[in-house]
Every structure is written in structure tokens, then in C-alpha cells.
N, C-alpha and C positions, 0 to 999 in steps of 0.2 A: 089494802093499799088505797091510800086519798085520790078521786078523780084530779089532782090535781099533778100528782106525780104521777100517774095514767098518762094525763096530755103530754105531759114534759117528757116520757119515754115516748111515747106516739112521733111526737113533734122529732125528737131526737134520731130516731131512727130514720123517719122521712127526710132529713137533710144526709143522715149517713148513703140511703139509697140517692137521695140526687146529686151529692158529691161522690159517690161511684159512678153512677150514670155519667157525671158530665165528665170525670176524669177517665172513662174511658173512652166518650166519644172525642178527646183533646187528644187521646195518645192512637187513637185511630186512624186520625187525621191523615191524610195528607196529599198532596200536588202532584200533576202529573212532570216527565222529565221536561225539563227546559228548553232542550236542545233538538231542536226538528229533525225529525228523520229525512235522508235525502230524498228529494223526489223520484216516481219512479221513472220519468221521462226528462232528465236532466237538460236533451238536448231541446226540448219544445222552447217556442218561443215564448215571453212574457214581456209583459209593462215594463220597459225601464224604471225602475225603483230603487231609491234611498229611504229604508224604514224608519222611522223615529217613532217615540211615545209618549203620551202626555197625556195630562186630565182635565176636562172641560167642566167648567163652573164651580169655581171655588167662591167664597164669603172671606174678608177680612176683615180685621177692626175698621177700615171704612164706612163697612157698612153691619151687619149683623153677624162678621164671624168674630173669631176667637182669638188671632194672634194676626200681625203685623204681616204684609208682605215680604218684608226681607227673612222674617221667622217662618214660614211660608214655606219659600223658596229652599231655604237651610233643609226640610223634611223632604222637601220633594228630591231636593238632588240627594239628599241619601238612599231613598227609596228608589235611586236611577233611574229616573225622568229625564225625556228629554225638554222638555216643555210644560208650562201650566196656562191655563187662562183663569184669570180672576173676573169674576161677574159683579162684583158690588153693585148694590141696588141704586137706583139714581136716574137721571135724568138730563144726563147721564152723569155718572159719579168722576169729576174730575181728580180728587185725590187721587183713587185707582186708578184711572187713567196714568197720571203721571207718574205712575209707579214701576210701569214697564222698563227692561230693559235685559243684561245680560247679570243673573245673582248667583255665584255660587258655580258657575258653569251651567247653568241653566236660563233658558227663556223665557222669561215672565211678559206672558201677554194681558192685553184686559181688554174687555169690553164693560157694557152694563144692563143689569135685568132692569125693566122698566115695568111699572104695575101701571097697566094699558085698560082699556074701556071692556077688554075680552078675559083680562088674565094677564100672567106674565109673561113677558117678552125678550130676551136676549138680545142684545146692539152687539156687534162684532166687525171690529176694521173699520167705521166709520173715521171721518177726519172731527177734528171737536167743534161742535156745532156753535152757532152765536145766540143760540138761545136752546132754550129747554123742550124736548121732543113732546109732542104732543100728547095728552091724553087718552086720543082715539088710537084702535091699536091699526087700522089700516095705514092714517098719517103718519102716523109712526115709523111703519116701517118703510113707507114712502121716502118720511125724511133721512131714515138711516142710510137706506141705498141713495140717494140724492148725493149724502155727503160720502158714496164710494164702499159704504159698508153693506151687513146684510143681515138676519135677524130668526131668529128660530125662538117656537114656543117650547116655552119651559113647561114642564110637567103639567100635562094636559089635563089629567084626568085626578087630581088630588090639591090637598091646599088649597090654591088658589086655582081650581079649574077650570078651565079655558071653554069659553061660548062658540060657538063656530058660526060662521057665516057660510056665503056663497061666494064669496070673491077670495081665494087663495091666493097673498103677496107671497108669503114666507117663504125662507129657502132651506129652513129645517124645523125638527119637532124632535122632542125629547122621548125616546122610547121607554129608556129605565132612567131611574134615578133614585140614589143611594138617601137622600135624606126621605123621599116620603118611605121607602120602604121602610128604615127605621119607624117613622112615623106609625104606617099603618100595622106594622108587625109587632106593636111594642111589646107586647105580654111574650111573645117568640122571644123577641132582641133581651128582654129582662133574664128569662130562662138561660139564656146561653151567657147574659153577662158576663161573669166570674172568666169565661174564655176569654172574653176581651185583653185581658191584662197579662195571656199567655201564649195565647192561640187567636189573633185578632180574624184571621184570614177565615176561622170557622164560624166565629158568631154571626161577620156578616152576610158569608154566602149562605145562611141559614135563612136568612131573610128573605133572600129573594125569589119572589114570585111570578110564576109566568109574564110577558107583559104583552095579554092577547089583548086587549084593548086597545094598547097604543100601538101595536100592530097592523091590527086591523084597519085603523084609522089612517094610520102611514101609506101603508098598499092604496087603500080608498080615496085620498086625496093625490096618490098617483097615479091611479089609474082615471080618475077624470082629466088631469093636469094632461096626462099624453094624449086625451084625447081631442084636448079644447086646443093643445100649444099653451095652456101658460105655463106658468115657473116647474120647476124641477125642487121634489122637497127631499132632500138628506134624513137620514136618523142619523141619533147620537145617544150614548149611552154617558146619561149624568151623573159628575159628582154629588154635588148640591153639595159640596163640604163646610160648616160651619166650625166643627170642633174635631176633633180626633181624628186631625188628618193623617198624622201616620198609618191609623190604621184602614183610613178609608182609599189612601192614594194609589196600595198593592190593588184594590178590585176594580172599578169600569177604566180599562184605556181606548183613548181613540188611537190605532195606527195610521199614522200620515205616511202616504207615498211619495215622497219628492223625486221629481228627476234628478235632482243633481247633490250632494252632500248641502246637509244645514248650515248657512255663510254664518261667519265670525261675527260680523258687521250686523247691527241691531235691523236695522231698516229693512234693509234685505232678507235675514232671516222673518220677523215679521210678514212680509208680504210673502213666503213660501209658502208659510204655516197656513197662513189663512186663506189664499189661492188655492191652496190642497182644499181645501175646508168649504169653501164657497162654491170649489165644483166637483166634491164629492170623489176626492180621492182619499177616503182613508176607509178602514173597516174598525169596526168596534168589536172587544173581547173583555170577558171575566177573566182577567189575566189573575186572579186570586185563583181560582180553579187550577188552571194552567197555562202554560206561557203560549201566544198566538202567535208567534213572530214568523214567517215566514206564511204566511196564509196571503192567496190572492184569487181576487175574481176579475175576470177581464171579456173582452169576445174581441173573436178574429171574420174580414170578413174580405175582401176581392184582396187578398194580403194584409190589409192592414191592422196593425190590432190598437184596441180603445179600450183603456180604461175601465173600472167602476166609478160612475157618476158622468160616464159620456152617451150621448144619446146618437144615433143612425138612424137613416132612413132607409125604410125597407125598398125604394123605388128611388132609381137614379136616372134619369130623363127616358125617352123613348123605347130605350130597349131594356127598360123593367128594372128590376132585382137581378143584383150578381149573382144570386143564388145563397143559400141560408147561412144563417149568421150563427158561425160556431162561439157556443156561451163555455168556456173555460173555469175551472173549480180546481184551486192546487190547494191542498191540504197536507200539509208534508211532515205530518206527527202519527209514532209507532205506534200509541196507543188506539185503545177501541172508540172510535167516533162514527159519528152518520153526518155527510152531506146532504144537504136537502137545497133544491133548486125552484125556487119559487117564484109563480108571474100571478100577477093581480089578486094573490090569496090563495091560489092553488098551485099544490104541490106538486110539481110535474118528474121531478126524478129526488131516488134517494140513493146513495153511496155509502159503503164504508171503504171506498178504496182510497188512495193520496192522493187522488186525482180523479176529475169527471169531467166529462164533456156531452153535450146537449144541444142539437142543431136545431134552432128555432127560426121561423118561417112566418111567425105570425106577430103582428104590432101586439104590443104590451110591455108592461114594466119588470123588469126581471132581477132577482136580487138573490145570494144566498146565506143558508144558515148553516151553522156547523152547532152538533150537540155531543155531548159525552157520553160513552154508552162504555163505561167502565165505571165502580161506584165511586162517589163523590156527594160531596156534599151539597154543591149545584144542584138544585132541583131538575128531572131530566127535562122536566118539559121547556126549560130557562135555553135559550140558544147563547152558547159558549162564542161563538163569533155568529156578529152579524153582521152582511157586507152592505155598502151601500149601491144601487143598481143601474144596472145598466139599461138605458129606454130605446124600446123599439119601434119607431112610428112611420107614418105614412104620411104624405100629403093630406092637409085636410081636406081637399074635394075630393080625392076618392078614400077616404078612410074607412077602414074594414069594419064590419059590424055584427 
């Protein structure tokens, strides 16, 4: 036999084994149930909340995606969206801008990513400026929040990776984000291809990787923020969607908690979304894994209970602290999962029940993770929900040390 017909059996057979391999890992597949299991303390109090879901940071023909915002919008509301934001690039990008409105029974928001003196920048809810935001990325977000908006860095640590300073404006930072993962995983993302076209929900959560970096980095800049008083920084689990949105829209959603149903009326809807958003009421999920919806973190404390993305102060004039500040964790799904209740990097409790509670007494920034501990395609170490947190501080003349 001619080495050439050697190879061509070789070759032949090694696509036979990796089209078994993948066509089993396709039929293997699959999601957890949808439907949350009831809590097991129904009667406990919580956040008044109206949940909706969207995806933050999409690309249009604007600027360097793939299809048009009203073609956009047509996938997202099939994909049952409640919401999108469009980020085109710019300075801000006034076509996307003007693009917003209600499409298809959906929300079409925009802001714009801005390539800043540090990296990229997100504008969000700004009113539209009479000139072009500035180069530096400090002014920048000066001038966003000037004109009523606010501003999160975009994928810190990839692409375009972001410099850091000492003076933290921002009011969020991108934890994941679905296009560098493509990016940096590509010989991964190539191998699983062929699922793309059948099984889209598997090729991408293959890709994704821990994201202890921008983790770390998140805790780290709040945990000095609580301690100076400046700004309060949110995560956000990014789109980055340029092309294949169907298939990228089922994986990172943010869930927004609104107090009251999402208005009919543009303006109004608008200004919920991104109030949710500016002060850190929503949590983020691998909704490709499994569906998040009923997930909430909150703290209760002399009665009253606050939000994730509300701050307290552990001392209320003369006669001290009411006493500790109960940190609340509802998790209300049958399957196997772990709570994990995190303040400034360290893990102070872990759960698998539908619920946890954790009396904290001491300033810090507090936030939680939910992970899947049933198999999945989810990498374990990937957090399936991440919430946004809740700040415990103290007066800055006597702050704990």
C-alpha cells in the first residue's frame, strides 16, 4: 500500500473518530429545567421585583457588526429578550443612537464604546453631547456622567486592554465577554464548530473560561471604593456581539429588577432599564447553561431590606449599629448547585440549599456566586450567576481596619 493511501486512511478515520466524538458530545448535551423550583421559605420577605432580560453590548452595521438594528432586534425578540443595548463604536455613534426605540416588542437601547487614552469605554444613558467626548478616558467619563449618563470598561484584560490608574470614575467593568472568549479560545471554538450549526448553546459554553482576573480586579477596586467613599463599580457579563447573534444572545444575560412592570412608553421604559443598571440592580447568568430567573441577593437590616447594588452604613448616629446585617441568597432551582457568599475575595459561606443566610457585622463589599455542581458543559469553575453587591461601610473617621 502507497504512503499515500496510508494518509488518506489515517486522515479518514481521524475525522470518523472526531465526528463520533463531537456527535456525541451534541447528543449529550443539555440544559437544566427552566422552571425554578419553589422556594423553600415562600413566606420570607424580598426585593419588590419585576424581572426582565436582556444583553448588553451588541455591534451593528453602525459600526463593526453584521446586520442592522432592526435585524438585530427581529433575533433578539425571537430569542425572548426583553431588552438589548447596542454599543457601536463612536464618539459617541449618533446613527445607534437614533436607533432606539420599541422593535418587534422589544427595547432597543444604545449607548457607545469609546477607544479612550486607557482602553475601551462604554457611554450609557448619556443625553447627546454638542461635541465629541474626549480622548482621555477620565474626561470622558466625566463628560458622560455630566450629560446624566455613566460608563463601564469594556473587556479589561484582552483586545484592547485597559491601563489602570488611581482615580476610579467608572460605574462598571466587564467581567466575561463572549467575543474575546471566542477570540482567545479559537482552536477550542474551531474544534466544536460544526456544533455551531446544531447545537449552538454547546460550542459556546465550551469556551468559557474562569474569569478570575476580572474578578479579582472587580472585588479589588471595591474594596478600596468602600473604603475611600468613591463610586460603587457593578459587573456585567458581555455580549460583545458582532456576528452570530442568534447564537450568542441564549448565553450572558443581565437580569434587571424593576420595581414596577416595564412601561409601554419608550422614555420611560428607558430610564428603568438603565436606573436598574446605574445602581446595580440586576444579577448576571449563563442563561445557555440554565435558566436564572428567579435568583435574588438582598440584606435585611433594623426591618428594612435593600437591594443588590445598595450600600448601608454599619453605624447610625450615637447609639451605634442596629445590630448585623442579615445578607440573604434565594436560589430557587431543583438541581445540584453551590452558593457561595463572597466579601472582598473571600469566601465566607458555601450552600447547596435554595436558600442562605449570613449575618455580617463587619464593613466590606459583599456579593454572591451561584455554580452548577451537576455535569454541564459550563466549565465548574465559570459562576453560573453572578450577583451584583451589596456595600457595607462605616463612617470614614472611624472606619474599621
Amino acid at each position: 500500500m502507497s504512503k499515500k493511501r496510508i494518509v488518506l486512511k489515517a486522515v479518514l478515520a481521524a475525522l470518523l473518530i472526531y465526528a463520533c466524538w463531537l456527535g456525541w458530545q451534541v447528543l449529550r448535551f443539555k440544559t437544566y429545567p427552566s422552571a425554578p423550583a419553589p422556594a423553600t421559605s415562600p413566606a420570607e420577605p424580598a426585593p419588590p421585583s419585576r424581572e426582565i432580560e436582556g444583553v448588553y453590548h451588541i455591534h451593528s452595521r453602525y459600526s463593526d457588526g453584521r446586520k442592522t438594528p432592526d435585524q438585530i432586534a427581529r433575533i433578539a425578540a425571537e430569542a425572548g429578550l426583553d431588552f438589548i443595548i447596542l454599543t457601536d463604536h463612536g464618539k459617541p455613534n449618533y446613527a445607534s443612537l437614533a436607533s432606539q426605540g420599541w422593535k418587534d416588542g422589544l427595547l432597543v437601547l444604545a449607548g457607545s464604546e469609546l477607544s479612550v487614552s486607557r482602553g475601551h469605554l462604554v457611554g450609557l444613558e448619556f443625553s447627546q453631547p454638542s461635541r465629541t467626548f474626549s480622548q482621555n478616558a477620565e474626561l470622558a467619563a466625566r463628560e458622560i456622567n455630566a450629560l446624566g449618563g455613566f460608563s463601564i470598561i469594556a473587556h479589561p484584560y484582552s483586545k484592547t486592554r485597559w491601563s489602570w490608574g488611581t482615580e476610579v470614575e467608572f460605574s462598571g467593568i466587564e467581567i466575561i465577554d463572549a467575543d474575546t472568549m471566542i477570540q482567545k479560545n479559537a482552536l477550542r471554538f474551531l474544534l466544536y464548530l460544526p456544533a455551531l450549526f446544531v447545537q449552538p448553546k454547546l460550542t459556546l459554553l465550551r469556551i468559557i473560561d474562569p474569569p478570575s482576573q476580572t474578578l479579582r480586579k472587580w472585588e479589588e477596586l471595591n474594596s478600596r471604593n468602600n473604603v475611600s467613599g468613591q463610586s460603587r463599580v457593578y459587573g456585567y457579563f458581555s455580549a460583545d456581539a458582532h456576528f452570530i447573534y442568534k447564537a450568542v444572545f441564549p448565553v450572558f444575560h443581565l437580569h434587571v429588577l424593576l420595581e414596577k412592570p416595564l412601561s409601554r412608553e419608550f422614555e420611560a421604559a428607558r430610564r428603568q432599564v438603565f436606573d436598574a443598571l446605574r445602581t446595580g440592580r440586576f444579577f448576571n447568568a449563563v442563561d445557555a447553561a440554565a435558566k436564572a430567573e428567579g435568583f435574588n441577593f438582598w440584606a435585611e437590616n433594623d426591618g428594612k431590606i435593600y437591594p443588590m447594588g445598595e450600600e448601608l452604613d454599619l453605624e447610625r448616629g450615637e447609639a451605634g449599629p442596629t445590630g448585623p446585617v442579615k445578607l440573604r441568597v434565594r436560589a430557587p432551582f431543583s438541581f445540584a448547585h453551590e452558593i457561595r457568599l463572597v466579601c472582598n475575595g473571600q469566601i465566607l459561606m458555601r450552600s447547596s440549599e435554595r436558600e442562605a443566610t449570613f449575618e455580617a457585622s463587619v464593613p466590606g463589599v459583599y456579593h454572591a456566586e451561584v455554580y452548577l455542581r451537576k455535569k454541564s458543559p459550563l466549565h465548574a469553575a465559570v459562576p453560573w450567576i453572578l450577583s451584583n453587591p451589596v456595600f457595607l461601610r462605616v463612617p470614614l473617621r472611624k472606619e474599621i481596619r
